[in-house]
VEXKOLPA-216065 format. One line per 2 residues: number of its first residue (from 1); their letters; for each residue y, z, x negated of C-alpha. Coordinates in pm, whole numbers, plus 50000, padded with zeros to 5 digits. Layout:
NUM) A) Y,Z,X; ...
This chain:
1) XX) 96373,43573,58778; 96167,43252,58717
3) XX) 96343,43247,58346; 96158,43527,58182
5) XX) 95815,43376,58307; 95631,43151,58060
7) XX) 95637,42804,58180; 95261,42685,58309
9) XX) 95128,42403,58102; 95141,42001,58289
11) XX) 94780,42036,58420; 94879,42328,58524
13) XX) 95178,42259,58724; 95016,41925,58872
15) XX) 94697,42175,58997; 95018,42333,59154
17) XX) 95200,42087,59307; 94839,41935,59480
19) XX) 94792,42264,59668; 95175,42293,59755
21) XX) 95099,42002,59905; 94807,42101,60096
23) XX) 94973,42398,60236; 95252,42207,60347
25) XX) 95028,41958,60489; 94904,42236,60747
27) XX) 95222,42432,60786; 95362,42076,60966
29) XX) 94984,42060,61133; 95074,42422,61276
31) XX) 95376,42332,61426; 95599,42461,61158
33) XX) 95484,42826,61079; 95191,43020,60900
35) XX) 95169,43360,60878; 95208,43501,60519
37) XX) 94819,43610,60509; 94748,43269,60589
39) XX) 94952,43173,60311; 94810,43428,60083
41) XX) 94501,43319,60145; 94559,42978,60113
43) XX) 94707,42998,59775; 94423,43220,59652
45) XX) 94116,43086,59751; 94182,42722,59840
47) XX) 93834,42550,59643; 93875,42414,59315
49) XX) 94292,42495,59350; 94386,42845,59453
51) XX) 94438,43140,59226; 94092,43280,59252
53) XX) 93863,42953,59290; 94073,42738,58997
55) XX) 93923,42707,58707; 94230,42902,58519
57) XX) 94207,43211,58362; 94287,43526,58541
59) XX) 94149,43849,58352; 94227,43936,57971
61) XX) 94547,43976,57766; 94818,43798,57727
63) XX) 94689,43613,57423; 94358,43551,57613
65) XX) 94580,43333,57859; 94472,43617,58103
67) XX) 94753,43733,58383; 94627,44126,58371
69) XX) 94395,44328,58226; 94187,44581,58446
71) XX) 94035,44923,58382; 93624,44782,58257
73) XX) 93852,44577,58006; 94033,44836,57857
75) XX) 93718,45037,57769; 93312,45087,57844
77) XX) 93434,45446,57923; 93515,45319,58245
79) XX) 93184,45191,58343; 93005,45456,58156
81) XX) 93157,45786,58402; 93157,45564,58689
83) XX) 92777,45491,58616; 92774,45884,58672
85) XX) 92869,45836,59018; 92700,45532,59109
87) XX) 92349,45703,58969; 92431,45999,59196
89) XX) 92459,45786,59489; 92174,45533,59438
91) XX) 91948,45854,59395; 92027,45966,59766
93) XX) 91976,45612,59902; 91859,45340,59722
95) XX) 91818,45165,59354; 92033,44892,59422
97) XX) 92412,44793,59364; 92664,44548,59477
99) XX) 92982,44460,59322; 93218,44329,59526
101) XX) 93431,44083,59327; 93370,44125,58988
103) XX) 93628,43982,58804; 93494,43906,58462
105) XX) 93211,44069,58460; 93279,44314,58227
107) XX) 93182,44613,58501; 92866,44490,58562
109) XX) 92732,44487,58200; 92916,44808,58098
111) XX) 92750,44960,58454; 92386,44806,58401
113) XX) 92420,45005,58051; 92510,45306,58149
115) XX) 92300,45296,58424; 91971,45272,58172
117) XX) 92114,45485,57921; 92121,45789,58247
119) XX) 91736,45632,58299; 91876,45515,58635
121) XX) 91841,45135,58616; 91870,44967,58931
123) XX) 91607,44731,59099; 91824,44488,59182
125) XX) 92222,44433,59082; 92386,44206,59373
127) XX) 92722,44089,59273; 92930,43901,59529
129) XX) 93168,43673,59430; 93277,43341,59595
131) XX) 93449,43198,59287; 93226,42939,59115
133) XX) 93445,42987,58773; 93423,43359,58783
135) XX) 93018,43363,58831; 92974,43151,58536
137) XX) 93224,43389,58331; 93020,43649,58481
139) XX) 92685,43544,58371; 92808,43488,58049
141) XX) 92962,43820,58030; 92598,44030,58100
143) XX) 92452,43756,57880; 92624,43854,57603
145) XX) 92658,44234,57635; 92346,44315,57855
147) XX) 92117,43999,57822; 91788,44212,57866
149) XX) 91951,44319,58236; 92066,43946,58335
151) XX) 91750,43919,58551; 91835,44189,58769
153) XX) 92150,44033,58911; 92193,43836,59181
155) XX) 92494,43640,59298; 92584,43648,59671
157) XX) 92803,43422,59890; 92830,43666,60154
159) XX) 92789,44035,60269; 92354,44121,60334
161) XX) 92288,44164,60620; 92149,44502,60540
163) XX) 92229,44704,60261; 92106,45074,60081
165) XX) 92242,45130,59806; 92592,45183,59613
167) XX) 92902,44936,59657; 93131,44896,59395
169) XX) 93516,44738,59450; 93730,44760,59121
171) XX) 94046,44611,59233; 93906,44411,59539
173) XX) 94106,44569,59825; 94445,44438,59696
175) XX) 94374,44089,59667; 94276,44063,60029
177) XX) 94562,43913,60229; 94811,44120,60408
179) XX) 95078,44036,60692; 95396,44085,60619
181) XX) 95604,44257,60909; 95967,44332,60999
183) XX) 96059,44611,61246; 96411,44547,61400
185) XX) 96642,44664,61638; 96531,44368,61885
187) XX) 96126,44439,61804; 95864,44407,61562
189) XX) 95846,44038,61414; 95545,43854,61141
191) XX) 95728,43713,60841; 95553,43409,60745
193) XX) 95612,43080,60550; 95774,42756,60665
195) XX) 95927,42422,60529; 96320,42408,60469
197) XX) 96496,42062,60527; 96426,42009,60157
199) XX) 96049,42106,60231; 96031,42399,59998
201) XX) 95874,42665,60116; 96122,42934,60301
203) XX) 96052,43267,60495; 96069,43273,60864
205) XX) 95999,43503,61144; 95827,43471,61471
207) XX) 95695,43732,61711; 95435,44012,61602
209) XX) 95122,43933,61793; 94877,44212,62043
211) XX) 94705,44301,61736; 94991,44323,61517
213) XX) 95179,44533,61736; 94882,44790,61756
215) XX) 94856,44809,61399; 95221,44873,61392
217) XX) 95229,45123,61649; 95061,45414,61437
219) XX) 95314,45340,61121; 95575,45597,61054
221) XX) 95861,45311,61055; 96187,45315,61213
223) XX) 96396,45007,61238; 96527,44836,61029
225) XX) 96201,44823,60752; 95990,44547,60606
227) XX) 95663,44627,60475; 95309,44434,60559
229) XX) 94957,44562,60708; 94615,44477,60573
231) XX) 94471,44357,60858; 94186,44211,60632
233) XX) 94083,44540,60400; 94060,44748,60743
235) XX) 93797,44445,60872; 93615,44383,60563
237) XX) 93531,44767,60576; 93464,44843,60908
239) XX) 93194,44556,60833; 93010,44744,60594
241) XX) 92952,44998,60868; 92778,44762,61058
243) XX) 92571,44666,60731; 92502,44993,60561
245) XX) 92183,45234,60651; 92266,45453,60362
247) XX) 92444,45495,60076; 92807,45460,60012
249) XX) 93142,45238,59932; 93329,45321,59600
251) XX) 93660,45168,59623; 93925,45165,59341
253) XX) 94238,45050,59376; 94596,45079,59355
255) XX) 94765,45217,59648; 94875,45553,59888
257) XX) 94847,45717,60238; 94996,45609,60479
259) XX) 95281,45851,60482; 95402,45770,60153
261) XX) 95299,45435,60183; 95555,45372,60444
263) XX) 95817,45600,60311; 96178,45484,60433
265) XX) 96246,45429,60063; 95989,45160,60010
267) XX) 96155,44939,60281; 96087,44576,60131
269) XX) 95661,44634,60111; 95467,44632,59789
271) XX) 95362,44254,59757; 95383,44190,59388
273) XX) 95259,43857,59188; 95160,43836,58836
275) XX) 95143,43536,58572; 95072,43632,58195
277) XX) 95090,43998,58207; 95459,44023,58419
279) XX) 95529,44101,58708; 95755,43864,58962
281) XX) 95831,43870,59326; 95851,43496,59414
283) XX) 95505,43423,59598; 95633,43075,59627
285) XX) 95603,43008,59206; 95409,42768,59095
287) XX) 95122,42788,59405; 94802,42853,59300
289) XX) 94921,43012,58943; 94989,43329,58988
291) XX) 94805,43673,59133; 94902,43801,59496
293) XX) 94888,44211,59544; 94962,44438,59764
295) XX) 94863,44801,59757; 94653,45000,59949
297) XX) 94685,45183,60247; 94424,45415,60207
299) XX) 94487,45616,60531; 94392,45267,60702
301) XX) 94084,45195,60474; 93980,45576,60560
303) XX) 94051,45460,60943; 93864,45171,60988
305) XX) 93566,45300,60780; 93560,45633,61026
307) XX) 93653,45457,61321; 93311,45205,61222
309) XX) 93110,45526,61198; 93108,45572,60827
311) XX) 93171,45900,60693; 93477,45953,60454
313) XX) 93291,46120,60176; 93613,46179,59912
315) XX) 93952,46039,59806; 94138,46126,59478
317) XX) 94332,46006,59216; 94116,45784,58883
319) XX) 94213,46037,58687; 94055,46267,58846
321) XX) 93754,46135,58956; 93685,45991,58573
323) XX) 93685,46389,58436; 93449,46444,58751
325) XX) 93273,46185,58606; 93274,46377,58247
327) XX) 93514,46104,58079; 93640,46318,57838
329) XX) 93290,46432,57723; 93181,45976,57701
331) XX) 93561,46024,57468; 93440,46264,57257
333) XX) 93096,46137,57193; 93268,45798,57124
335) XX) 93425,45988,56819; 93172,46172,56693
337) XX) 92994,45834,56662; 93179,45560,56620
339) XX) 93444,45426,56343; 93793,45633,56330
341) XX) 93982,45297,56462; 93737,45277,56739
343) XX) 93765,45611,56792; 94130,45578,56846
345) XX) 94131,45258,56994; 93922,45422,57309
347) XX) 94180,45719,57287; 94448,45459,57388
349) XX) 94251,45317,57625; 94208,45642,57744
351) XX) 94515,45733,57772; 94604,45422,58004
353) XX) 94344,45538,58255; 94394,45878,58267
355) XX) 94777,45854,58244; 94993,45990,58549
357) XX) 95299,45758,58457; 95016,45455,58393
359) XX) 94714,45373,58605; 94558,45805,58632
361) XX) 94771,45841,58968; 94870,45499,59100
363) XX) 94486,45420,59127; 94279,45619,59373
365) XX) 93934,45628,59454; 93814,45642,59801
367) XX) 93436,45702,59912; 93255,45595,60262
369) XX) 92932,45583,60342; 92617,45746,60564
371) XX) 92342,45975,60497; 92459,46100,60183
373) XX) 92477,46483,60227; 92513,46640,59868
375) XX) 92897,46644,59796; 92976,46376,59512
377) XX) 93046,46436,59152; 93358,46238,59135
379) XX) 93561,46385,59384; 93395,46754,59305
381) XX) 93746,46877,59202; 94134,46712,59339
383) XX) 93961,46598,59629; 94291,46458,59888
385) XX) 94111,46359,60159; 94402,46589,60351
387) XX) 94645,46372,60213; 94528,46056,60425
């Protein structure tokens, strides 16, 4: 598998081999065994060497150097019928919006566009990111497309305390670590990461822990299966309840309910890595180099938010939330305006978004929040929430 991946450059590989290191170092300090969202986490957003706080580049094409490209890169159509959404929402609670990871800021300007284009510019634009690299790409970013907005964002280092408002995640919930899990005849058992005689990096099992097992325990699974939970997504949610006084969460990401989610014929999980726009399965490649996913268990996400006190205010597929959103009307303007190879050049990217075989049905969008009463535009038609 490793043979069809480009090879990383020296620096590259010696960035790698000093956090291999590290996470050895405190696999032996542990007695041996980490669990794999440890791991995850550690390869990810170890400072200065993990995926996410490196300095390397992570979001563009393949001739960029970037590993993937996400939806506010493909087109501003994107951010334009999602500004739709967001204006709806910051009109029933407050002018104010927080992106939660924002990649390379490409949202945020495309957003803080649209948003005074609709005459709906917020007060304030909070974006929270932890990545030193990625704030300064950021910046840049709005600088360049939106400099005249620049002063209304603000970077944070952790979630406010309080919050009104409208939270965006593009593609957060799938970078948060997961824990991978194996349900056998003899009981439910954590795969995690330990240290061969060799010391390379090998998966071993111990026993699922109390929390673990009640996780587990509402999962459609019958032994033998491997799959993971997202103990991490389910937290980081149910902490916005505790946060929010009103306004909601928009959260896009790949992923499923539960019930397909744990379908017997997805025994082996959905953990995926990527390094230069392909796809591996060997979390243990060249540490610190390569993206860590999982999907989304959206029945979980809809769970925790409930369960916190937050009201689950629509779930659907992209593609149809973006033609809630009026999409195809932002398309058609784009060609009555622009050049013919810009027109078609946003048809393509269109046609990636909206696409049921490429991101229009693998991505969903799911909504939470409180005190918003009026139904919302994007999930005014296809609305699953009876899927979850």
């Amino acid at each position: 598998m490793e043979s069809r991946l480009p090879e990383p450059s020296a620096d590259a590989q010696a960035v790698s081999l000093q956090l291999t290191h590290l996470i050895a170092d405190e696999i032996r300090a542990r007695g041996g065994w980490i669990s794999f969202a440890r791991y995850w986490e550690l390869a990810l957003y170890t400072p200065g060497l993990g995926y996410y706080s490196g300095g390397s580049q992570k979001f563009g094409s393949a001739d960029e150097g970037g590993d993937f490209v996400t939806a506010p890169e493909l087109t501003p159509l994107f951010g334009q019928a999602l500004a739709r959404q967001v204006a709806q929402i910051m009109a029933t609670s407050a002018p104010v919006v927080l992106e939660a990871g924002a990649g390379s800021g490409k949202l945020a300007a495309d957003l803080l566009t649209a948003l005074k284009t609709l005459g709906q510019t917020p007060e304030r634009y909070l974006i929270l990111e932890l990545s030193g690299e990625l704030r300064a790409r950021q910046q840049s970013t709005i600088e360049a497309l939106a400099p005249e907005l620049l002063p209304l964002v603000q970077w944070l280092d952790a979630l406010p305390e309080r919050f009104s408002g409208c939270v965006v995640g593009n593609e957060v919930l799938d970078a948060m670590p997961v824990h991978r899990l194996y349900w056998s005849a003899e009981g439910l058992q954590e795969l995690g990461v330990a240290l061969d005689q060799s010391n390379d990096f090998v998966v071993a099992s111990a026993p699922a822990n109390a929390t673990l097992h009640r996780a587990a325990a509402a999962l459609p699974v019958e032994a033998p299966y491997r799959s993971e939970v997202g103990l991490a997504g389910r937290a980081w949610t149910a902490e916005w309840a505790q946060r929010l006084d009103k306004g909601a969460l928009l959260l896009i990401d790949y992923g499923l309910p539960r019930h397909e989610y744990y379908h017997p014929q997805r025994d082996g999980g959905t953990i995926r890595c990527h390094y230069r726009h392909r796809t591996h399965d060997d979390p243990f490649w060249f540490l610190g180099l390569s993206d860590i996913t999982a999907h989304v268990d959206f029945t979980a996400i809809a769970e925790a938010g409930f369960e916190a006190g937050l009201d689950v205010l629509g779930y659907t597929t992209q593609s149809a939330f973006l033609m809630n959103c009026g999409i195809a009307e932002l398309l058609a303007l784009r060609h009555r305006n622009d050049a013919p190879a810009a027109a078609v050049k946003a048809s393509g990217a269109l046609q990636l978004l909206m696409s049921p075989n490429e991101m229009g049905e693998l991505f969903k969008v799911i909504a939470l929040g409180r005190g918003i009463e009026e139904p919302l535009l994007g999930f005014s038609r296809g609305d699953r929430i009876h899927s979850l």
